[in-house]
N, CA and C atoms as a LAMMPS dump frame, in Angstrom:
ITEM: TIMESTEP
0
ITEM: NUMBER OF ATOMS
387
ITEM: BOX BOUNDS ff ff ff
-5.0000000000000000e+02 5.0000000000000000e+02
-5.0000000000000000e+02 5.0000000000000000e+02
-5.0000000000000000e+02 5.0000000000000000e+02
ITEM: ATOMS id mol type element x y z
1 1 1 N 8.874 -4.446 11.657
2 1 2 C 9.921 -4.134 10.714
3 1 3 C 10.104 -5.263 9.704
4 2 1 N 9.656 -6.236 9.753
5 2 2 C 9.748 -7.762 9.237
6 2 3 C 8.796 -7.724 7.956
7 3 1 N 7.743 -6.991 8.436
8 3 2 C 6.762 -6.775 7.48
9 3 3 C 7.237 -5.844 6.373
10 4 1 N 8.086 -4.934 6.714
11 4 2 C 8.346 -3.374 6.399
12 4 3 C 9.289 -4.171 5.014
13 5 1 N 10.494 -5.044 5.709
14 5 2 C 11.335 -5.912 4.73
15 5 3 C 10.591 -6.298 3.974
16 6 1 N 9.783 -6.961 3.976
17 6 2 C 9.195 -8.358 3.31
18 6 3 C 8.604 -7.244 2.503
19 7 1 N 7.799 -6.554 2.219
20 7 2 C 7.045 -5.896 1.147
21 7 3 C 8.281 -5.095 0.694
22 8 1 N 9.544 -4.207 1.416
23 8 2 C 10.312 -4.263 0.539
24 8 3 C 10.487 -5.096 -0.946
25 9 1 N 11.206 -5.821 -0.423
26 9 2 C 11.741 -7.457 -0.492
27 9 3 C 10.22 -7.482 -2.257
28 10 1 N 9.043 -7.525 -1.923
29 10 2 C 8.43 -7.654 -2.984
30 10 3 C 8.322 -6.632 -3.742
31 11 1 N 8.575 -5.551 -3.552
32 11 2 C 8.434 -4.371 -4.398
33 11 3 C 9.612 -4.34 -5.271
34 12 1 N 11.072 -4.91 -4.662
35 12 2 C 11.887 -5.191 -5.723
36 12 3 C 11.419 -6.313 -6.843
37 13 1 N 10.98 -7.098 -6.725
38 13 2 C 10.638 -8.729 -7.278
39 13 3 C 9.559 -7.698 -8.252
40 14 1 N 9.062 -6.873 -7.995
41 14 2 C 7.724 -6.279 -8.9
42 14 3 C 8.826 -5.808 -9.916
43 15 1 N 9.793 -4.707 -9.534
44 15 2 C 10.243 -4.207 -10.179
45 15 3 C 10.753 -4.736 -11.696
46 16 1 N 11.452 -6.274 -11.207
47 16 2 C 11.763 -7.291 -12.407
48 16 3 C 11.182 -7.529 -12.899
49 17 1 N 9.025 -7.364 -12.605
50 17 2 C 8.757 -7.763 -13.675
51 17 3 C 7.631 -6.578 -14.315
52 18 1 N 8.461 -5.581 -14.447
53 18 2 C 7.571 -4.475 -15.192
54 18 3 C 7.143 -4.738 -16.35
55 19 1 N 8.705 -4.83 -17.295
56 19 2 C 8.449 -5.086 -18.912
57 19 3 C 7.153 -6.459 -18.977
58 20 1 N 6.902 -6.992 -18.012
59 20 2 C 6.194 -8.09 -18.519
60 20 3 C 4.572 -8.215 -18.505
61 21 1 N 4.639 -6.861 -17.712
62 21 2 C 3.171 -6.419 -16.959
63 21 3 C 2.205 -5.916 -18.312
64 22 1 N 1.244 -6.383 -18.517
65 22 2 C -0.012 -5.304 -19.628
66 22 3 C 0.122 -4.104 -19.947
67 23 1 N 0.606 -3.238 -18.235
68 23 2 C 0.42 -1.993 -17.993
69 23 3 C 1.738 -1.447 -17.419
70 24 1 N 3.295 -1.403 -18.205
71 24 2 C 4.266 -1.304 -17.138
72 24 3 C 4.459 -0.287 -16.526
73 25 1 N 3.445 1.177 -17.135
74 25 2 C 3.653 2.194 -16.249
75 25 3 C 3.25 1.871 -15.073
76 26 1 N 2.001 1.436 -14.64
77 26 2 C 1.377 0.524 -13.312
78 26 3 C 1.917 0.005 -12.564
79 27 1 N 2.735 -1.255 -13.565
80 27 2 C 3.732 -1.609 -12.507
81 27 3 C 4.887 -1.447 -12.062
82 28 1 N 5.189 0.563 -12.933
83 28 2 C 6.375 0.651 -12.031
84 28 3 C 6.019 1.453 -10.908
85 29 1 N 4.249 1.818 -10.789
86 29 2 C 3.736 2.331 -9.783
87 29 3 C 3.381 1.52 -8.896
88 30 1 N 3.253 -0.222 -8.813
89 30 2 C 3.4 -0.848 -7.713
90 30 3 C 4.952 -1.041 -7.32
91 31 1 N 5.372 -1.003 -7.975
92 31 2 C 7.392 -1.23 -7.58
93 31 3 C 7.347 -0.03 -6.267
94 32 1 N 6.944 0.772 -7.135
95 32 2 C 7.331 2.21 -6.118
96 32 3 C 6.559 1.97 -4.931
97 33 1 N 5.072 1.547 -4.879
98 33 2 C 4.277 1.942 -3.817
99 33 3 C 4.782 0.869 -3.129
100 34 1 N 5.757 -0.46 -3.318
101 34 2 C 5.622 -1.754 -2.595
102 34 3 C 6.848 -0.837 -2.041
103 35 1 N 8.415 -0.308 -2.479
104 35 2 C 9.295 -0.187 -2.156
105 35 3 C 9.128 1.065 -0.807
106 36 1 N 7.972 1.793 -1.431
107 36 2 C 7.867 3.266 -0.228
108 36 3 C 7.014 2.641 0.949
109 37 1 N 6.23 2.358 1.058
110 37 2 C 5.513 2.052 2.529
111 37 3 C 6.296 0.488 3.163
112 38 1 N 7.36 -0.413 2.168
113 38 2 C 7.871 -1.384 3.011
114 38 3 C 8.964 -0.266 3.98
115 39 1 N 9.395 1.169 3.35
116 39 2 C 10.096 1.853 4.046
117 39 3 C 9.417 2.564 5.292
118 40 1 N 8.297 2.689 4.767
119 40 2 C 6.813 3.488 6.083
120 40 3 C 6.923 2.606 7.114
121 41 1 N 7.163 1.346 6.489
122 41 2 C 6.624 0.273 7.343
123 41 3 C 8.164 0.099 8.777
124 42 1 N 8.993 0.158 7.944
125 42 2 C 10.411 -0.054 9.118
126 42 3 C 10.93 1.136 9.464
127 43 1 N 10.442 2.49 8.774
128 43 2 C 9.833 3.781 10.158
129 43 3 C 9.152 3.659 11.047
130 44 1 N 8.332 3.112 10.864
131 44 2 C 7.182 3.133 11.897
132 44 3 C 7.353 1.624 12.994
133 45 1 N 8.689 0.791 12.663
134 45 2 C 8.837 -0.256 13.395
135 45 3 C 9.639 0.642 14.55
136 46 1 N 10.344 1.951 13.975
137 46 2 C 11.535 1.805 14.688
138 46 3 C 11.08 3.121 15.791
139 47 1 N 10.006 3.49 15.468
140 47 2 C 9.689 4.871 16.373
141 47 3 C 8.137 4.09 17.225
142 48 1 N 8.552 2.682 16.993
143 48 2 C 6.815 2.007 17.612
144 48 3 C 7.118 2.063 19.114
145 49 1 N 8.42 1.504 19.704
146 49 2 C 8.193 1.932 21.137
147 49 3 C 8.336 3.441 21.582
148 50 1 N 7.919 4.28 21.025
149 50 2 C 7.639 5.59 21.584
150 50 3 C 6.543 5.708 21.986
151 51 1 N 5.474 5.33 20.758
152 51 2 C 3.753 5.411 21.267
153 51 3 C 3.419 5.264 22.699
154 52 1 N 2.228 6.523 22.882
155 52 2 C 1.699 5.745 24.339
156 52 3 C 0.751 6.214 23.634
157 53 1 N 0.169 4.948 23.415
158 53 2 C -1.502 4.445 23.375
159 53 3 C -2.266 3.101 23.995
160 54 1 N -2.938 3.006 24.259
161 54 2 C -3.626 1.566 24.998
162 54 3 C -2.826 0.225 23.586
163 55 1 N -2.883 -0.624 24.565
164 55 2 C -2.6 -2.256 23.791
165 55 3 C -3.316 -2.389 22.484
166 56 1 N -4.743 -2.258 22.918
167 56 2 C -5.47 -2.44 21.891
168 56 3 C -5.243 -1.302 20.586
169 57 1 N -5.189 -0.178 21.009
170 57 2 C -5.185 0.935 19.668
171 57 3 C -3.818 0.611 19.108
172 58 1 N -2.566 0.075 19.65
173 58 2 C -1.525 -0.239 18.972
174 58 3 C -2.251 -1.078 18.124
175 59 1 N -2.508 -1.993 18.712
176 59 2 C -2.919 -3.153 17.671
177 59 3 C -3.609 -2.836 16.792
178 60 1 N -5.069 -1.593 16.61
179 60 2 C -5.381 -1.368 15.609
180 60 3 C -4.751 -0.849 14.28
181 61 1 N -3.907 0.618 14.938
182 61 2 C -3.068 1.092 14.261
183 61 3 C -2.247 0.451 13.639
184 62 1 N -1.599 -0.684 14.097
185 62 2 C -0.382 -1.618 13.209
186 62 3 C -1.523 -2.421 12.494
187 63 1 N -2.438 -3.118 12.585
188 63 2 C -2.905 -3.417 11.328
189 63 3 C -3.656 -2.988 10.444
190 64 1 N -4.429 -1.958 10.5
191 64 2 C -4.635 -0.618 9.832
192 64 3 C -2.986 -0.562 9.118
193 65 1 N -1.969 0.024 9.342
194 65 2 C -1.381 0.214 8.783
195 65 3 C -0.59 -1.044 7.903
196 66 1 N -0.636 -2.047 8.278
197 66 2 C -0.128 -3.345 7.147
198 66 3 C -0.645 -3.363 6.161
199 67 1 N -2.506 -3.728 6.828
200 67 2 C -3.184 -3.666 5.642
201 67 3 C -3.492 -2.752 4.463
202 68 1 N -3.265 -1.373 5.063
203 68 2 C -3.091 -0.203 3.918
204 68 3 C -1.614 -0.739 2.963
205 69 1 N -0.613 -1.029 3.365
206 69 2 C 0.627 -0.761 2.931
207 69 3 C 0.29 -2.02 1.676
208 70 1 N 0.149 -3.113 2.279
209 70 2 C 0.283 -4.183 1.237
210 70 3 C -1.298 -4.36 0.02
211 71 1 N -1.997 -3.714 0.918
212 71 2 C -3.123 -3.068 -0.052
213 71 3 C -2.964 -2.109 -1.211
214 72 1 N -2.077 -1.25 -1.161
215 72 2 C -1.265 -0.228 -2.035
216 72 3 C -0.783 -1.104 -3.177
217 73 1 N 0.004 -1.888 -2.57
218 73 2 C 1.197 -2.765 -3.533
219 73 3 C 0.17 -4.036 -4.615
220 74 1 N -1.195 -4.643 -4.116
221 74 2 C -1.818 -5.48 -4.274
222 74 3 C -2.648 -4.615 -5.745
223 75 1 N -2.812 -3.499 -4.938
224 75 2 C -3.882 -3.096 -5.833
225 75 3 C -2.97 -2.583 -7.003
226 76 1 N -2.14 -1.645 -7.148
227 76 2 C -1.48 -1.469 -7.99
228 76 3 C -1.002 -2.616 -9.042
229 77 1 N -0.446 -3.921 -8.215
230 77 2 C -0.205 -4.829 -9.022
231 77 3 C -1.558 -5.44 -10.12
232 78 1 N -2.536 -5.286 -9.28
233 78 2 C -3.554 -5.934 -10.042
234 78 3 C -4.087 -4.91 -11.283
235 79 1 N -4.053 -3.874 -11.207
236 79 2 C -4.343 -3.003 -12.392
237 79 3 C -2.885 -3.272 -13.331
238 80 1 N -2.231 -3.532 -12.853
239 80 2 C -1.254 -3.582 -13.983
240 80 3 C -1.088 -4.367 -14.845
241 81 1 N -1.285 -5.593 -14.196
242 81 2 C -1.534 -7.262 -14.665
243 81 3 C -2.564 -7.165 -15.533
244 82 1 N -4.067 -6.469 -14.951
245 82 2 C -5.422 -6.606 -15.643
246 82 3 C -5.873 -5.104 -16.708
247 83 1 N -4.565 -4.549 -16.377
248 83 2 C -4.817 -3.421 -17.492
249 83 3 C -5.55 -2.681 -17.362
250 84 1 N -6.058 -2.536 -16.105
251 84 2 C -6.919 -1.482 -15.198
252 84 3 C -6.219 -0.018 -14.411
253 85 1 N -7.694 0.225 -13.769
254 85 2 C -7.109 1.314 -12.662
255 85 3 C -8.102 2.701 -13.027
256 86 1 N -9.177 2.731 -13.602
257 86 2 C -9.63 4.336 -13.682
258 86 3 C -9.134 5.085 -12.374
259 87 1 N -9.343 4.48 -10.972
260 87 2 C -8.525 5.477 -10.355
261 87 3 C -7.556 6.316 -10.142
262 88 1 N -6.545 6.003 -10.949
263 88 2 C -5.461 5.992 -11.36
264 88 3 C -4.899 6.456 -12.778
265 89 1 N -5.591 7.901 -13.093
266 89 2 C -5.485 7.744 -14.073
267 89 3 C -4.084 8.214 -14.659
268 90 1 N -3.521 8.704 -13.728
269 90 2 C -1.711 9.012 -14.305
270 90 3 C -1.06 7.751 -14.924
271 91 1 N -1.383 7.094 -14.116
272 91 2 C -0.307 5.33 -14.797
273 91 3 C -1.489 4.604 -15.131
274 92 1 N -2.441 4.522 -15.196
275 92 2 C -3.394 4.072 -15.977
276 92 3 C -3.789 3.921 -17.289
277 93 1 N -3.554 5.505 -17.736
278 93 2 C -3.892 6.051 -18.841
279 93 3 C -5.151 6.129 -19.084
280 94 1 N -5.507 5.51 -20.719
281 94 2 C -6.761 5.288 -20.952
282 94 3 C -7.046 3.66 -20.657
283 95 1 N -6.433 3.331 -20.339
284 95 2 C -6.37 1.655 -19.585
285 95 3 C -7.938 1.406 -18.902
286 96 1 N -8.983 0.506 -19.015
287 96 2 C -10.035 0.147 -17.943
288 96 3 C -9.958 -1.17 -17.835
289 97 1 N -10.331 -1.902 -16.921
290 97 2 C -10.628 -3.28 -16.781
291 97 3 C -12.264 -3.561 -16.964
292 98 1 N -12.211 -4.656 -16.51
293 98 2 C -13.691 -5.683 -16.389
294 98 3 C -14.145 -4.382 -15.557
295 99 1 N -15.56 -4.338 -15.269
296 99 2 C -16.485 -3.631 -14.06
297 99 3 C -15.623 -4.66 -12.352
298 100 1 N -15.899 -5.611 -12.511
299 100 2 C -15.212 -7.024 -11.501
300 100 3 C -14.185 -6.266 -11.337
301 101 1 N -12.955 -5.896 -11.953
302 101 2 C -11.778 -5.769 -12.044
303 101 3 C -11.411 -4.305 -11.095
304 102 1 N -12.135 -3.313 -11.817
305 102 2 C -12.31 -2.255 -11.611
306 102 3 C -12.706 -2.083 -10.3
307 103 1 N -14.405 -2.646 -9.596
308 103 2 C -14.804 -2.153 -8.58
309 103 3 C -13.719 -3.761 -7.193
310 104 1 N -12.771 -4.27 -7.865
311 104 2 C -11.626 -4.689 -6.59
312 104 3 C -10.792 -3.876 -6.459
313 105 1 N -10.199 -3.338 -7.653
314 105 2 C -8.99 -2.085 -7.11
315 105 3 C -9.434 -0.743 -6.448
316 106 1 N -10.453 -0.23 -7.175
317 106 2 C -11.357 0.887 -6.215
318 106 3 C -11.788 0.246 -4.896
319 107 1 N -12.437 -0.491 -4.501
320 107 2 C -12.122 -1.36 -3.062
321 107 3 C -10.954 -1.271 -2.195
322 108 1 N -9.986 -2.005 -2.87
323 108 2 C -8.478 -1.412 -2.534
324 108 3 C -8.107 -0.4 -1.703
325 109 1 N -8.076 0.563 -2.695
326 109 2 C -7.95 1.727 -2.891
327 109 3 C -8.16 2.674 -2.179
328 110 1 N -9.381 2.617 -1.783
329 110 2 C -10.388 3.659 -1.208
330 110 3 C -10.664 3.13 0.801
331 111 1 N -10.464 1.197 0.778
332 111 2 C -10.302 1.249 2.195
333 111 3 C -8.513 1.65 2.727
334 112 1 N -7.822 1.17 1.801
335 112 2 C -6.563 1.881 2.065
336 112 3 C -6.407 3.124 2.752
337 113 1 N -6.774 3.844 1.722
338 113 2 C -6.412 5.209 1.989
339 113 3 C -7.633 5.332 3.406
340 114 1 N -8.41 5.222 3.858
341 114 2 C -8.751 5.308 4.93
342 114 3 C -8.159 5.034 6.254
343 115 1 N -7.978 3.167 5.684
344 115 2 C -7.105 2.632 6.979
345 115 3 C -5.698 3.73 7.137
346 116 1 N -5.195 4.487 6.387
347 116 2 C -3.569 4.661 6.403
348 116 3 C -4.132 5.856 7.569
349 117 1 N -4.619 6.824 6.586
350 117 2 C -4.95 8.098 7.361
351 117 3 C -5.662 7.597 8.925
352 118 1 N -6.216 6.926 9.547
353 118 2 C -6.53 6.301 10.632
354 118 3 C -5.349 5.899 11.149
355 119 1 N -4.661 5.565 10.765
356 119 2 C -3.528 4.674 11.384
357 119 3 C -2.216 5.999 11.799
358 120 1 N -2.229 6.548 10.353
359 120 2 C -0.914 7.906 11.132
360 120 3 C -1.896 8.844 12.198
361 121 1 N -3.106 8.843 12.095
362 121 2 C -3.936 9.683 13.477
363 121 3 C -3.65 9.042 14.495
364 122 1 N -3.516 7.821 14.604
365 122 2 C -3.021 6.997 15.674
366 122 3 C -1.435 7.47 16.511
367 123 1 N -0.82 6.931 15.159
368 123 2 C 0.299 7.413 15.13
369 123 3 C 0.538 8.571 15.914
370 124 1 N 0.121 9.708 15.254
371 124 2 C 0.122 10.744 15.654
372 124 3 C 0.002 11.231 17.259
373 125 1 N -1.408 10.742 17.562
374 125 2 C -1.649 10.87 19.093
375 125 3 C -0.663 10.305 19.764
376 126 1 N -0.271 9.111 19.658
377 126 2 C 0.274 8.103 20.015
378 126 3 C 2.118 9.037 20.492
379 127 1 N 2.397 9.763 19.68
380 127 2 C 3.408 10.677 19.472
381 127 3 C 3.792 11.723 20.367
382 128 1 N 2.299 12.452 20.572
383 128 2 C 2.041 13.601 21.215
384 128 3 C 1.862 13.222 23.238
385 129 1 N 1.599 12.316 23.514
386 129 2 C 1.176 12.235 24.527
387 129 3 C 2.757 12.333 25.809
C-alpha cells in the first residue's frame, strides 16, 4: 500500500507540472495513469491477505504488478517530456520522438501491459481458490 501512496503521491507532483511538459496532453495522461494504478496499487494492498497462492507467486505477482504500475507512469512521463509516444496516439497526437526515444517507451509499454495482465491472472486465481 506504501507503494500504492508513493506513486499516488507522484502522479499528483506530475500533475503540477503539465503546463511545463513538451506534450501536456501526455502529461496529463501520466498524472492520470500515476494517480489510477497508485489507487490499483492500495486495492490490491488491501484485498492481498485474501490470496491463496504459494510465497513465491505472491511475490511474482506483487512485482509484476509494481513494475507495470510505475512503468505506466515512467513511460507516459517520458513521451511527454520527449514529445513522443506513437503508441499513443490519442495524447500523442502527431508527436514522434528520436527512434532511441520511441523504441524505450514502446519497451515500456508493451512489457507493462504484459506484466499487469499476468499479475491480475494471479490475482485472479489467487481469489478463486
Amino acid at each position: 500500500m506504501q507503494l500504492g501512496i508513493l506513486l499516488f503521491l507522484l502522479g499528483l507532483l506530475t500533475g503540477l507540472a503539465v503546463p511545463k511538459l513538451k506534450n501536456p496532453r501526455m502529461g496529463l495522461a501520466s498524472h492520470l495513469e500515476a494517480v489510477t494504478n497508485g489507487m490499483f496499487l492500495v486495492i490490491l494492498g488491501l484485498i492481498w491477505p485474501r490470496l491463496e497462492l504459494p510465497q513465491a507467486w505472491l511475490a511474482v505477482a506483487f512485482w509484476l504488478v509494481v513494475y507495470a504500475a510505475y512503468a505506466n507512469w515512467l513511460a507516459t512521463l517520458l513521451a511527454a517530456s520527449w514529445n513522443a509516444g506513437t503508441l499513443m496516439p490519442i495524447a500523442a497526437g502527431d508527436h514522434k520522438g528520436s527512434t532511441t526515444q520511441e523504441r524505450a517507451i514502446n519497451f515500456l509499454l508493451i512489457s507493462l501491459a504484459l506484466c499487469v495482465i499476468a499479475a491480475c491472472a494471479l490475482v485472479l486465481v489467487g481469489l478463486t481458490r
